[in-house]
C-alpha positions as CSV (number, residue, x, y, z in Angstrom):
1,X,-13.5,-181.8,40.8
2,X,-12.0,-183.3,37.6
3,X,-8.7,-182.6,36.4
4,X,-8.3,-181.5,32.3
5,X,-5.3,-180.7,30.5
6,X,-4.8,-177.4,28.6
7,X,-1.9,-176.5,26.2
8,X,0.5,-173.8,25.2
9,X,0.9,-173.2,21.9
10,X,4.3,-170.7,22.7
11,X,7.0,-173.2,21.8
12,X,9.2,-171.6,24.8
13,X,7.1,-172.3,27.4
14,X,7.7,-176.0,26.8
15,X,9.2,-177.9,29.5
16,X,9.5,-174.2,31.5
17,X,7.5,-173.3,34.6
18,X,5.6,-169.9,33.9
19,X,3.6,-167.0,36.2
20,X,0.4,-166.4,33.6
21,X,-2.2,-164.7,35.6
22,X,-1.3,-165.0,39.7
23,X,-0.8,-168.6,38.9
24,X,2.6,-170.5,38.0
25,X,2.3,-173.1,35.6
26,X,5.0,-175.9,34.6
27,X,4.6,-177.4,31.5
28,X,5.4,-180.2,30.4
29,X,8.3,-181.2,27.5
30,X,5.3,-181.0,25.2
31,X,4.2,-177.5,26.4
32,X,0.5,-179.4,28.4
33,X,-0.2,-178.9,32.0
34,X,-2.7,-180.9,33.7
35,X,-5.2,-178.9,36.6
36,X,-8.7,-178.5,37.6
37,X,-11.1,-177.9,35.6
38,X,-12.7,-174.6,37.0
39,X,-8.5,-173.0,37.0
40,X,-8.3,-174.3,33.4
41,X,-11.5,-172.9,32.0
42,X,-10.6,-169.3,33.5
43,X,-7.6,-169.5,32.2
44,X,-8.1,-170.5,28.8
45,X,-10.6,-167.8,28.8
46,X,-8.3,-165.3,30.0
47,X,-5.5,-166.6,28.1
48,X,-7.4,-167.8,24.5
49,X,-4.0,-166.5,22.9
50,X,-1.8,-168.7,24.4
51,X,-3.5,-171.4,25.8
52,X,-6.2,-174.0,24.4
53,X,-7.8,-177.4,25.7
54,X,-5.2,-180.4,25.0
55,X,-8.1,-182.3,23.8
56,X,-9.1,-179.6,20.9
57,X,-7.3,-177.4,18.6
58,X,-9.3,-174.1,19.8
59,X,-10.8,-173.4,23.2
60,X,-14.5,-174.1,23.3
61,X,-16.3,-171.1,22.5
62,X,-17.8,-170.0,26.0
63,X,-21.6,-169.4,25.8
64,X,-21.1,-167.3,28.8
65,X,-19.9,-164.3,26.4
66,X,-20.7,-160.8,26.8
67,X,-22.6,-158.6,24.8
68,X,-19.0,-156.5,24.2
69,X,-17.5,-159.6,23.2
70,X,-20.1,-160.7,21.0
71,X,-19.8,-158.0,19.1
72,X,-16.2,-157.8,18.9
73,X,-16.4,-161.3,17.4
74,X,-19.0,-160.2,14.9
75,X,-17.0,-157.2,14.3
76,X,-13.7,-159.5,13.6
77,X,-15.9,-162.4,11.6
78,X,-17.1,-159.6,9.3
79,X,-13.5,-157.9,8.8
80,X,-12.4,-162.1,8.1
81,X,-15.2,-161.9,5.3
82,X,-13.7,-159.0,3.7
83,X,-10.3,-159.9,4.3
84,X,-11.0,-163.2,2.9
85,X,-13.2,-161.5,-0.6
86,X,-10.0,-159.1,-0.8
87,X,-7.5,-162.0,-0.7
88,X,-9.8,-163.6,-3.8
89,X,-9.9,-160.4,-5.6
90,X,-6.3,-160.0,-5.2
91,X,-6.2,-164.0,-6.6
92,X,-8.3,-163.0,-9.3
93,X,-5.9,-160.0,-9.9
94,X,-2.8,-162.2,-9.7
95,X,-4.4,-165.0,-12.1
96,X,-5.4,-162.0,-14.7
97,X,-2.1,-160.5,-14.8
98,X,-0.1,-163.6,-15.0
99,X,-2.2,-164.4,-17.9
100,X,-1.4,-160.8,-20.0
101,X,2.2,-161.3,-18.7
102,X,2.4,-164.8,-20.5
103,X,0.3,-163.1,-23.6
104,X,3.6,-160.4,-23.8
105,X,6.0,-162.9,-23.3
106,X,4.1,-164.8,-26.7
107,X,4.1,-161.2,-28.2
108,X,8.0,-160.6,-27.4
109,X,9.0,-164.4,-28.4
110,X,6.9,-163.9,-31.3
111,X,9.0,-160.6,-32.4
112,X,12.2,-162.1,-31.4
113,X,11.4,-164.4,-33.8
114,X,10.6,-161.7,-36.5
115,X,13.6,-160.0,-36.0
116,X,15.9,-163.1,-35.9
117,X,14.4,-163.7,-39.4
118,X,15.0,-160.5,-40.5
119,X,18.4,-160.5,-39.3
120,X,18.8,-163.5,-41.2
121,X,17.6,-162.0,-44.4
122,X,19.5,-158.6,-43.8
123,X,22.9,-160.5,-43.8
124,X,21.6,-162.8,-46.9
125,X,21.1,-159.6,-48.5
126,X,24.4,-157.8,-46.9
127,X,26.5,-161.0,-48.4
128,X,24.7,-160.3,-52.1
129,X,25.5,-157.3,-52.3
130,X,29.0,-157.6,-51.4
131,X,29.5,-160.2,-54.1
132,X,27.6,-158.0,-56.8
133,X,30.3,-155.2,-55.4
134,X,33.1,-157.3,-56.0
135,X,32.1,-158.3,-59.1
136,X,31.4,-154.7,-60.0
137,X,34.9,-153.4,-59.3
138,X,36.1,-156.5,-61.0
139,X,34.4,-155.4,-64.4
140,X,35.5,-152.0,-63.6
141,X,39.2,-152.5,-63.4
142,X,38.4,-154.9,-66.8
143,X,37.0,-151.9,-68.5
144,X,40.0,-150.1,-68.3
145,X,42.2,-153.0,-69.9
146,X,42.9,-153.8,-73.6
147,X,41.8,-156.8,-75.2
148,X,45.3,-158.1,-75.6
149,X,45.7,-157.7,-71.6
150,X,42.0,-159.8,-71.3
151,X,43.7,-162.2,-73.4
152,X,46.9,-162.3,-71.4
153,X,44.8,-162.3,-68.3
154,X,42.3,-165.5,-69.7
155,X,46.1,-167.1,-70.2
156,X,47.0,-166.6,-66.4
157,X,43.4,-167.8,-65.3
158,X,44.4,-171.1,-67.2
159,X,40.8,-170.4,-69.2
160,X,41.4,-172.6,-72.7
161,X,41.6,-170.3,-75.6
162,X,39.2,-171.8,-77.3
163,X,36.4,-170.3,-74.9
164,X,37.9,-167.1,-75.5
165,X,40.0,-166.9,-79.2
166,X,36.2,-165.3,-80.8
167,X,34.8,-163.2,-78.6
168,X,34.7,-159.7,-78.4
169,X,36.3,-157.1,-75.2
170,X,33.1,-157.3,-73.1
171,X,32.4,-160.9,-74.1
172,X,36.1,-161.4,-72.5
173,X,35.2,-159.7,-69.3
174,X,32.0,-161.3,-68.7
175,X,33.9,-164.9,-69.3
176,X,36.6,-163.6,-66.9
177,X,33.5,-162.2,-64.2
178,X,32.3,-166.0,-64.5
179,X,35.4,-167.7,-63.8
180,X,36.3,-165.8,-60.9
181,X,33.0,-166.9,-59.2
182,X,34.4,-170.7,-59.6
């Protein structure tokens, strides 16, 4: 009889002598074995788990199959189907929500955005109004002067008195206002 080798793909049987069945089998460093034919086709069958024809990825398919066999492998081909239109659904599903997660993260950026320029314009407006306060309390505390202090003040500020000799109290004040935003 001719001689064929078979294969283990268990990466710890490599290069080991193992008791599968009522047989011991050494394999080799690169986990084949070498035996008769008739041993190795009853064992792959036995042992389609573990064990496969060197020569081919899988182990033939025997035609020698039972009927309980049969349809256990119809039974496991149509649970494959299903497990295999799941795993697309669940693609599908995956795809979709990546693509409504990237449309919130546009949304968000897009309100960061918003918020940034509003931010921007808030503290635009903030620094406004704190110069319109200033000037304000500036006019204020004017107010309560005389003219001859506006005059003395126009002196300190170094403002020539010609801007200043003809104009009236609030003229003063407003001149003063305008020099202090120099």
């Amino acid at each position: 009889m001719s001689k064929v080798k078979i294969k283990t793909s268990i990466g710890a049987f490599w290069g080991k002598c193992i008791s599968i069945g009522d047989k011991d089998i050494e394999f080799d460093n690169l986990g084949c074995v070498e035996m008769e034919e008739a041993k190795a086709k009853e064992l792959v069958k036995t042992h389609s788990d573990i064990l496969i024809f060197a020569d081919s990825e899988r182990s033939p398919i025997n035609s020698n199959l039972d009927k309980g066999d049969t349809k256990q492998y119809e039974k496991l081909a149509s649970e494959l189907t299903i497990c295999k239109q799941k795993n697309e659904e669940l693609k599908n599903s995956i795809k979709l929500l990546k693509e409504d997660n990237d449309a919130w993260k546009a949304e968000v950026d897009k309100y960061k955005k918003d918020s940034e320029a509003f931010e921007f314009d808030l503290s635009e407006y903030k620094s406004q109004s704190e110069k319109i306060q200033k000037e304000l309390n500036l006019k204020i505390g004017l107010l309560g002067k005389t003219t001859k202090e506006l005059v003395d003040f126009c002196i300190d500020l170094k403002i020539s008195e010609d801007k200043y000799k003809s104009l009236s109290k609030e003229q003063i004040i407003d001149l003063i206002i305008e020099d202090s935003k120099k």
